[in-house]
C-alpha positions in Angstrom: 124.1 196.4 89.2 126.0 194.4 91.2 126.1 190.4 91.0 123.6 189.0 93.4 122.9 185.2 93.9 119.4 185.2 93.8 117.0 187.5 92.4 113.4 188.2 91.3 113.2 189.4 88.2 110.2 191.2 86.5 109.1 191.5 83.3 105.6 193.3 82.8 102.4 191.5 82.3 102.6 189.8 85.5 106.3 187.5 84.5 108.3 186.8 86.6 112.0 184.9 87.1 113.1 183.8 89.9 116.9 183.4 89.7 119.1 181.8 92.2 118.6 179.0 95.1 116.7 181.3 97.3 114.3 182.7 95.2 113.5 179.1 93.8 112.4 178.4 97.2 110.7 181.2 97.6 108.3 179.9 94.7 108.4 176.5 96.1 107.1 177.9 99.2 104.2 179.7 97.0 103.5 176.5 95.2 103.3 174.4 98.8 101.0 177.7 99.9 98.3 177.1 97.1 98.4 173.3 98.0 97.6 173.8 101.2 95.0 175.9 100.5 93.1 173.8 97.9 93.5 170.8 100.1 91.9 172.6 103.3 89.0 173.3 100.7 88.8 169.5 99.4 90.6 169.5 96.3 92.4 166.6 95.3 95.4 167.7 93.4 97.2 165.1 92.0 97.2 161.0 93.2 100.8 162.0 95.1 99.8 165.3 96.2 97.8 164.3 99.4 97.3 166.6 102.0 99.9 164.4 104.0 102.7 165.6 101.6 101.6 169.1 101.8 102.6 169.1 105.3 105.7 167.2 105.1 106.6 170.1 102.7 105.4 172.7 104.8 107.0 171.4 107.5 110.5 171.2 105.3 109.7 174.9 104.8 108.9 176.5 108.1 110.8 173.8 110.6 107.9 173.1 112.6 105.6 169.6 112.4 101.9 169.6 111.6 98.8 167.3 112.2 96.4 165.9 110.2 94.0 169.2 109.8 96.2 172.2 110.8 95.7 173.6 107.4 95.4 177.2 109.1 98.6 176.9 110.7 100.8 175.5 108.2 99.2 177.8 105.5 100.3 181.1 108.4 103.8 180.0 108.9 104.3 179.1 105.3 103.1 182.6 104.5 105.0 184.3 107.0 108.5 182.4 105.5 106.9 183.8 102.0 106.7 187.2 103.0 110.2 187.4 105.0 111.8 186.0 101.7 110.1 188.5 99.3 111.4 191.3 101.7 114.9 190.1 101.6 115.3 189.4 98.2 116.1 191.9 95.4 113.4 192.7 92.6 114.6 194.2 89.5 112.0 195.7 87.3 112.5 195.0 83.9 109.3 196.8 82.7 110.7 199.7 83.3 113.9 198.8 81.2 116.5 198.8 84.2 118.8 195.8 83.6 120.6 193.6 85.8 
C-alpha cells in the first residue's frame, strides 16, 4: 500500500484508528457532533462543555458562526464536513487481514 498521511483504519468489532491530522479531525468533528446533539436535548456535559463552546467548535469546523439555539444548523453543517471527510479519506480494513 502506498504511504498515505491520514488514514482510518479498522479493526473488526467496531475499532477503529484514525491516523494522521485529517482523520483526527474528522473524529473531533464526530465528538463536537454528539455535543451538539446532547446539548440541543438538555444535557449538560461537562462544567466547560456549555452549549456556547459547542458552537465556537462547530463554528472552527464548518467556518460559519452560530446563535444561541441553532443547534439544527450547526449539527447539518458539522455533519455535512463529517461526511465529505469520510468520503475522502482512505479506510483500510484490517478485519479482513489486508495491511497497510
Amino acid at each position: 500500500m502506498e504511504n498515505l498521511d491520514s488514514y482510518i483504519v479498522k479493526h473488526g468489532d467496531g475499532v477503529s484508528a484514525f491516523i494522521g491530522r485529517d482523520a483526527t479531525r474528522l473524529m473531533h468533528a464526530r465528538t463536537v457532533y454528539h455535543a451538539l446533539r446532547a446539548c440541543k436535548a438538555g444535557m449538560r456535559l461537562t462544567r466547560t462543555a456549555t452549549p456556547t463552546r459547542s458552537f465556537e467548535l462547530a463554528s472552527a469546523i464548518t467556518g460559519k458562526r452560530y446563535k444561541r439555539g441553532q443547534y439544527d444548523a450547526a449539527m447539518a453543517d458539522v455533519r455535512a464536513w463529517i461526511l465529505a471527510m469520510e468520503s475522502a479519506l482512505p479506510v483500510i480494513d484490517r478485519s479482513k487481514g489486508e495491511s497497510a
